[in-house]
C-alpha positions as CSV (number, residue, x, y, z in Angstrom):
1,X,37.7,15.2,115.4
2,X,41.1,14.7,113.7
3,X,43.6,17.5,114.4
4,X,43.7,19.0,110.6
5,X,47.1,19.7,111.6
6,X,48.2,16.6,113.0
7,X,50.4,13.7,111.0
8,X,50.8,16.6,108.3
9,X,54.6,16.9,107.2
10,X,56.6,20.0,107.6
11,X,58.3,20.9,104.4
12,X,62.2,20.9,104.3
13,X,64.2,23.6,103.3
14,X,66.0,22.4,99.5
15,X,69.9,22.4,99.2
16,X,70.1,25.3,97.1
17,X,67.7,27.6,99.6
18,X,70.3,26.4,102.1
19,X,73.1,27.6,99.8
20,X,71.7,30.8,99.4
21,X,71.1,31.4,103.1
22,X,74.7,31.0,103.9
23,X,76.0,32.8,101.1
24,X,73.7,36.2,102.5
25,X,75.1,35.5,106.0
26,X,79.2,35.0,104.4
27,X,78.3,38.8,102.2
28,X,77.1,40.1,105.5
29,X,79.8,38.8,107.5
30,X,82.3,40.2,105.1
31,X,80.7,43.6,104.2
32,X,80.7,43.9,108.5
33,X,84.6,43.3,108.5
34,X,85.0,45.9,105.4
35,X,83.4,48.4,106.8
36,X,85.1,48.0,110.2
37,X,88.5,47.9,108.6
38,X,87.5,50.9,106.7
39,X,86.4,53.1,110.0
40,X,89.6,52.2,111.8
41,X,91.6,53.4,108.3
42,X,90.0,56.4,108.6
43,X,90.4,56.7,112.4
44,X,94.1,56.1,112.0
45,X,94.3,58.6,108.8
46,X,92.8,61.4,111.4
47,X,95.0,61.3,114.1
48,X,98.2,61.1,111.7
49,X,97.3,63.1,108.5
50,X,94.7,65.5,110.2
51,X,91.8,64.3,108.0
52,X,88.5,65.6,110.2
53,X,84.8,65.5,109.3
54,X,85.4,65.5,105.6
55,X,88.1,68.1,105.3
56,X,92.2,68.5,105.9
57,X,93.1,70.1,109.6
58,X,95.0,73.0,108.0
59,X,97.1,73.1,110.6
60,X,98.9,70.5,109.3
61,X,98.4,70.1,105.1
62,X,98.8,73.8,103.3
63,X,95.9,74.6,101.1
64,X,96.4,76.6,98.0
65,X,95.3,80.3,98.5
66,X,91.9,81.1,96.4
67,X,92.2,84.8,96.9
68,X,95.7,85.5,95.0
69,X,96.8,88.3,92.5
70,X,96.6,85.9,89.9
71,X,92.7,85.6,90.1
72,X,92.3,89.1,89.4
73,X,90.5,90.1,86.6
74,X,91.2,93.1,83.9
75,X,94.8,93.6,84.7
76,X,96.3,95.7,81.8
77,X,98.9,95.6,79.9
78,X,101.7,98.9,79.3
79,X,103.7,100.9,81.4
80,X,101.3,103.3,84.2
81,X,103.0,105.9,86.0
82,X,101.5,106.6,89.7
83,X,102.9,108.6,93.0
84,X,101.8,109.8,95.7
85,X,101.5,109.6,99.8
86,X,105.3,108.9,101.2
87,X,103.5,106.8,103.9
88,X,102.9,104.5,101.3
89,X,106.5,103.9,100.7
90,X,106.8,100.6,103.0
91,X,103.6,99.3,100.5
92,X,105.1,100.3,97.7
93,X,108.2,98.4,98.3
94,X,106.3,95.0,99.5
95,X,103.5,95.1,96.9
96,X,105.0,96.0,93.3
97,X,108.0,93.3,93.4
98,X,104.8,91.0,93.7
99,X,102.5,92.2,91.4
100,X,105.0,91.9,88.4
101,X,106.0,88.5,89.1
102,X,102.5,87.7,88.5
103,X,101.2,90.2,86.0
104,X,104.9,91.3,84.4
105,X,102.9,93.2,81.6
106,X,101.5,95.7,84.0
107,X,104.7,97.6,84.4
108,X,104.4,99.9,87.5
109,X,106.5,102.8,87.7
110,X,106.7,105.5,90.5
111,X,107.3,109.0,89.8
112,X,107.9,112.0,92.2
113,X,106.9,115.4,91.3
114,X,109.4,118.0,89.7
115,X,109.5,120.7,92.1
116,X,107.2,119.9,95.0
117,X,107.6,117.4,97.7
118,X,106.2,113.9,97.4
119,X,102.7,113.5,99.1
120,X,99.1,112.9,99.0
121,X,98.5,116.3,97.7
122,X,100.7,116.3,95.1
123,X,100.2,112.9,93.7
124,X,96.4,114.2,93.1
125,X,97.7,117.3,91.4
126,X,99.6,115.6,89.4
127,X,96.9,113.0,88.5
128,X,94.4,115.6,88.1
129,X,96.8,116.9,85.5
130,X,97.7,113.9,83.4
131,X,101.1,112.8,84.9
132,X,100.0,110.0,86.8
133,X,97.6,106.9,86.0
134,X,96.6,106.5,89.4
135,X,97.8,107.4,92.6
136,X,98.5,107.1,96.6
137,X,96.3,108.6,99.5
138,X,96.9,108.7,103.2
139,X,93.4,110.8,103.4
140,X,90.4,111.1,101.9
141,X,89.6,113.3,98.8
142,X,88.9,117.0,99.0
143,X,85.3,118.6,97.2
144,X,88.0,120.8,95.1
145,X,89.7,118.1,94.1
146,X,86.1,116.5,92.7
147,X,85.5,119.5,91.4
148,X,88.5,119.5,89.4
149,X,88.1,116.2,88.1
150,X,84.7,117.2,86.6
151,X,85.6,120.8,85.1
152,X,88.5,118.5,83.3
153,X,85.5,115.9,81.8
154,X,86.3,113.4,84.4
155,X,85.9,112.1,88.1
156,X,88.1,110.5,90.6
157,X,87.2,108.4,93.4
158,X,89.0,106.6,96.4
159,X,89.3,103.1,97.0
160,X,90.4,102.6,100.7
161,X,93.1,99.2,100.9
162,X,94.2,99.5,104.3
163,X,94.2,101.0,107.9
164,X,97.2,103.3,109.2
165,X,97.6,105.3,112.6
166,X,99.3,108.3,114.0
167,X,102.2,108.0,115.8
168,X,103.4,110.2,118.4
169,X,107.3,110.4,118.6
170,X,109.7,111.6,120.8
171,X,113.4,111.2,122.5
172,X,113.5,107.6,124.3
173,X,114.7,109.6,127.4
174,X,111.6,111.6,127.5
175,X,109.7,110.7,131.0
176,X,106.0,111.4,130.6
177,X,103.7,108.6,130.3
178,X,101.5,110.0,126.9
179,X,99.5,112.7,125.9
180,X,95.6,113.5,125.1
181,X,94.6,114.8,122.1
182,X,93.3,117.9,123.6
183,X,97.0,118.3,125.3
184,X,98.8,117.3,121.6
185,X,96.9,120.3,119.9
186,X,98.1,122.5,122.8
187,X,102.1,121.7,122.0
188,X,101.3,122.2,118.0
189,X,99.3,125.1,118.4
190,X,101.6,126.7,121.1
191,X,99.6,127.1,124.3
192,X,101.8,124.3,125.7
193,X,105.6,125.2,125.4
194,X,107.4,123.4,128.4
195,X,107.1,119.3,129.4
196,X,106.6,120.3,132.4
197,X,103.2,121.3,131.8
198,X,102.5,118.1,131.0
199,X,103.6,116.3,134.1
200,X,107.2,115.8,132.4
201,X,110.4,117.5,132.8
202,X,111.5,121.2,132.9
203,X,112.1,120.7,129.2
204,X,111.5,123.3,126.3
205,X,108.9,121.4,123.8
206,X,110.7,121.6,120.1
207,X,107.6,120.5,117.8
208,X,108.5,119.1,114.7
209,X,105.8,118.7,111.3
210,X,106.2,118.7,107.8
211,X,104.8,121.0,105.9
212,X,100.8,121.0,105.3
213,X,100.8,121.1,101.1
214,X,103.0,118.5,100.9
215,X,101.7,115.8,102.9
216,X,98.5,113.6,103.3
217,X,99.2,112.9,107.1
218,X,99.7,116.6,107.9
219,X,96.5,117.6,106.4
220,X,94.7,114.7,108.2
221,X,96.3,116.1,111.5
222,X,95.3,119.7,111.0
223,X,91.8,118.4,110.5
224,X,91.2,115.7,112.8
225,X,93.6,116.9,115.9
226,X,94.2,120.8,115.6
227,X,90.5,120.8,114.0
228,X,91.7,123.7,111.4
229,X,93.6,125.7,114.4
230,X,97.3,127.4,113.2
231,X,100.4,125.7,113.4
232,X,102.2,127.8,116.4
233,X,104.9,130.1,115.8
234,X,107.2,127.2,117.5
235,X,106.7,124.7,115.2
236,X,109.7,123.6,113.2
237,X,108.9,122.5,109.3
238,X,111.3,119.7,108.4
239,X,111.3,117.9,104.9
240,X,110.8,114.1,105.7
241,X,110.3,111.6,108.4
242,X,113.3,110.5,108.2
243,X,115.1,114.1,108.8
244,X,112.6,114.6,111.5
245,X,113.2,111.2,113.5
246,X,117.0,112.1,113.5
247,X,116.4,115.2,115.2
248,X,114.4,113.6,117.7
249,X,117.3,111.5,118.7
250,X,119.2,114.1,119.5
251,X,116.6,116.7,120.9
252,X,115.0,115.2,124.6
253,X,112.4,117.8,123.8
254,X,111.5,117.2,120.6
255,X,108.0,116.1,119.6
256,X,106.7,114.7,116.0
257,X,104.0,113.0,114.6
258,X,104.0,110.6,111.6
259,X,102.6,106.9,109.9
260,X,103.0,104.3,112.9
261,X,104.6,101.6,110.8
262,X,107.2,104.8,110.5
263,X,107.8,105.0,114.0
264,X,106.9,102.0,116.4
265,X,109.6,100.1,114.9
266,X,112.4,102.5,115.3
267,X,115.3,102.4,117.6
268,X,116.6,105.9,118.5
269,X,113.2,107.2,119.4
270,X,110.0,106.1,121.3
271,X,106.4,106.5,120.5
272,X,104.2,107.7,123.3
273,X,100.6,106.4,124.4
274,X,97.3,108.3,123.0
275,X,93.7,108.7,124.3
276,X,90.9,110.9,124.5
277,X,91.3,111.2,128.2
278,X,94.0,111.1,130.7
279,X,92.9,108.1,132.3
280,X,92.4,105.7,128.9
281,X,95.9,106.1,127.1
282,X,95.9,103.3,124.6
283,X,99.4,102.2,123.3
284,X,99.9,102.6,119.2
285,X,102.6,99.2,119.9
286,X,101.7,95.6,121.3
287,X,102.3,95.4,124.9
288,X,104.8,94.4,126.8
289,X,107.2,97.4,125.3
290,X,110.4,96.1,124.2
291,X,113.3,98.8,125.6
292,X,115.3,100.1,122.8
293,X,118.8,98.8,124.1
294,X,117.1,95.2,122.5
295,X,117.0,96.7,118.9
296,X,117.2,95.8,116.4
297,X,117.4,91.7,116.9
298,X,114.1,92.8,118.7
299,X,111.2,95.7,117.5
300,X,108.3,97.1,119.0
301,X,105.4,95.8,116.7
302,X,101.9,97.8,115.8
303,X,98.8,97.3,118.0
304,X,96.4,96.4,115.0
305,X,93.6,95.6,117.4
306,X,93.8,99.0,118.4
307,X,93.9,100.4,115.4
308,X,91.2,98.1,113.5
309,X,88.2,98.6,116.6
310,X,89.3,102.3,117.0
311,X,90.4,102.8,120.7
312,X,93.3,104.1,119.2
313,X,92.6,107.5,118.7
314,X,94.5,108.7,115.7
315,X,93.6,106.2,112.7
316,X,93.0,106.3,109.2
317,X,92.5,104.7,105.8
318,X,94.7,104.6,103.0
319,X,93.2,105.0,99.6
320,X,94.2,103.9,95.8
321,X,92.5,107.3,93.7
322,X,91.4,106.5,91.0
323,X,90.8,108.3,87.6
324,X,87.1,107.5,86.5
325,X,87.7,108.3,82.3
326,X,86.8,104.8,80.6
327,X,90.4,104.6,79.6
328,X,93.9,102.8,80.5
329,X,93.7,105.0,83.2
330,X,91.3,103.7,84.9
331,X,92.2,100.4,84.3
332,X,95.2,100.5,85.6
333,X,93.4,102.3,88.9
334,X,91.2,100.2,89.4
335,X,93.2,97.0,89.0
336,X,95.6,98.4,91.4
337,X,93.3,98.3,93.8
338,X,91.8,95.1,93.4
339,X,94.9,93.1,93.9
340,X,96.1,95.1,97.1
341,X,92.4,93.8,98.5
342,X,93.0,90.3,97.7
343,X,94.2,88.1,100.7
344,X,97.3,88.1,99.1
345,X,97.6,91.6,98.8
346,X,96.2,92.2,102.1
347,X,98.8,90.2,103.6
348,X,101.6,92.1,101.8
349,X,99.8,95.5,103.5
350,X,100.2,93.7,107.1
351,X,103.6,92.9,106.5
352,X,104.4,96.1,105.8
353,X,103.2,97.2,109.2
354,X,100.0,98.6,108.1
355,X,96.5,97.0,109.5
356,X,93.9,95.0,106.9
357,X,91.2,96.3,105.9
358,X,89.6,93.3,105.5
């Protein structure tokens, strides 16, 4: 049988079938070398420019900020009076130059009382009766207070912006390696009167505080380390931190307690080491301690891990109060205290000395 197959011709590819088969292999060829040229652009573009997996290696372009003063919202426009906690001071004096670069219609102005001494307490007061738009906490509110807001038609609430410590200070020459709480309430309530009680130096103990209705810290001291005892009869009232941080300078027995940022950075006195027990006494500075003969070109900074997990034992939050009446008032409060919790505003709070809340 003849092969079906056999003698029968096999067709030939045409020119133009040709053509088209070399074009397909040129396009290939040349869309292989783009996209190899392309990959070793990008390659070179990530080791020079920091380009990586789609995004800029920050380490090396700056990114604009998307958490800034100027994206805050209901900022208001007029002239607000506020006061309040002296521990705020170093806040105060980063913050407001800031704020009214960006928002130079909300005029910020603060104002001290007439007769008392500036603090925590009195900056309520004189919210609670209508001097003040909003003011400055280094503690928490009191149920009187609330209730005083209400029987005037209003409330008030706290904001908390930040996280502040208790700093223990005392003369540089001062040889005793820190204190327990239990053993600080002894020297402010008076059971302890000599260092050398405390492992220190035959060395009268001069206790130093301000006075309780005048500041925020004191009343957060009498609560959370005295736990409502009496001030002893050796205590000495003074009117400021500053006053009281001179007389530690001189005095090798003096003692006093205020805001860290107020007193880790100083250089005429030291801060002493805190803790629940004898055996875990956590710095309030970062470690290693720089001697004081190196300040000022060098300063003892604030442990803010300490402070933000707690093993510090003396810390607190720092609150913006605000006046809950649907007016300017509360405004004003309100958007306050949204720009100091805005990164930017956060950061302005750390460089102050004080620890983020967020």
């Amino acid at each position: 049988m003849r092969n079906y197959f056999q003698g029968k011709k096999t067709k030939q590819p045409t020119m133009t079938q040709q053509n088209r088969t070399n074009e397909t292999k040129v396009l290939v060829l040349t869309l292989a070398i783009t996209l190899g040229l392309v990959g070793g652009l990008l390659w070179w573009f990530s080791h020079n420019y920091g380009i990586q997996a789609g995004y800029i290696n920050r380490t090396k372009v700056d990114t604009p900020k998307t958490d800034t003063f100027s994206q805050v919202a209901d900022v208001p426009t007029g002239l607000f009076s506020y006061g309040g906690s002296t521990t705020w001071a170093p806040i105060r004096q980063q913050v407001d130059s800031a704020v009214a670069i960006v928002w130079p219609r909300f005029q910020l102005r603060y104002t001290e009382p007439i007769e008392a001494a500036p603090g925590s307490g009195t900056g309520i007061k004189m919210l609670l009766g209508n001097q003040l738009a909003f003011s400055q906490s280094s503690r928490a509110l009191k149920p009187e207070e609330n209730d005083q807001a209400k029987q005037l038609g209003f409330t008030i609430k706290a904001v908390p912006v930040a996280i502040d410590g208790i700093a223990i200070a005392v003369h540089p020459n001062l040889n005793v390696a820190g204190l327990t709480l239990a053993q600080l309430k002894d020297i402010y309530t008076g059971k302890v009167n000599n260092w050398e009680q405390l492992g220190g130096p035959k060395l009268p103990i001069i206790p130093y505080s301000r006075r309780p209705e005048d500041s925020g810290t004191i009343e957060f001291f009498d609560e959370n380390v005295l736990g409502g005892a009496k001030f002893g009869s050796n205590v000495q009232f003074i009117s400021t931190t500053t006053n009281a941080l001179k007389e530690i300078a001189k005095n090798p027995g003096a003692i006093y307690y205020a805001s860290a940022p107020e007193v880790i950075g100083q250089c005429s006195i030291k801060a002493l080491p805190l803790g629940r027990q004898p055996d875990k006494l956590v710095e309030p500075y970062k470690k290693p301690y720089i001697p004081l003969e190196k300040c000022p070109q060098q300063r003892n900074q604030l442990n803010t891990e300490a402070f933000q997990t707690g093993e510090y034992p003396i810390t607190r939050r720092l609150f913006v109060i605000v006046k809950q009446n649907g007016q300017s008032d509360q405004q004003a409060g309100e958007a306050y205290a949204n720009l100091l919790l805005t990164d930017q505003g956060q950061e302005l709070i750390a460089k102050a000395g004080f620890v983020r809340l967020r």
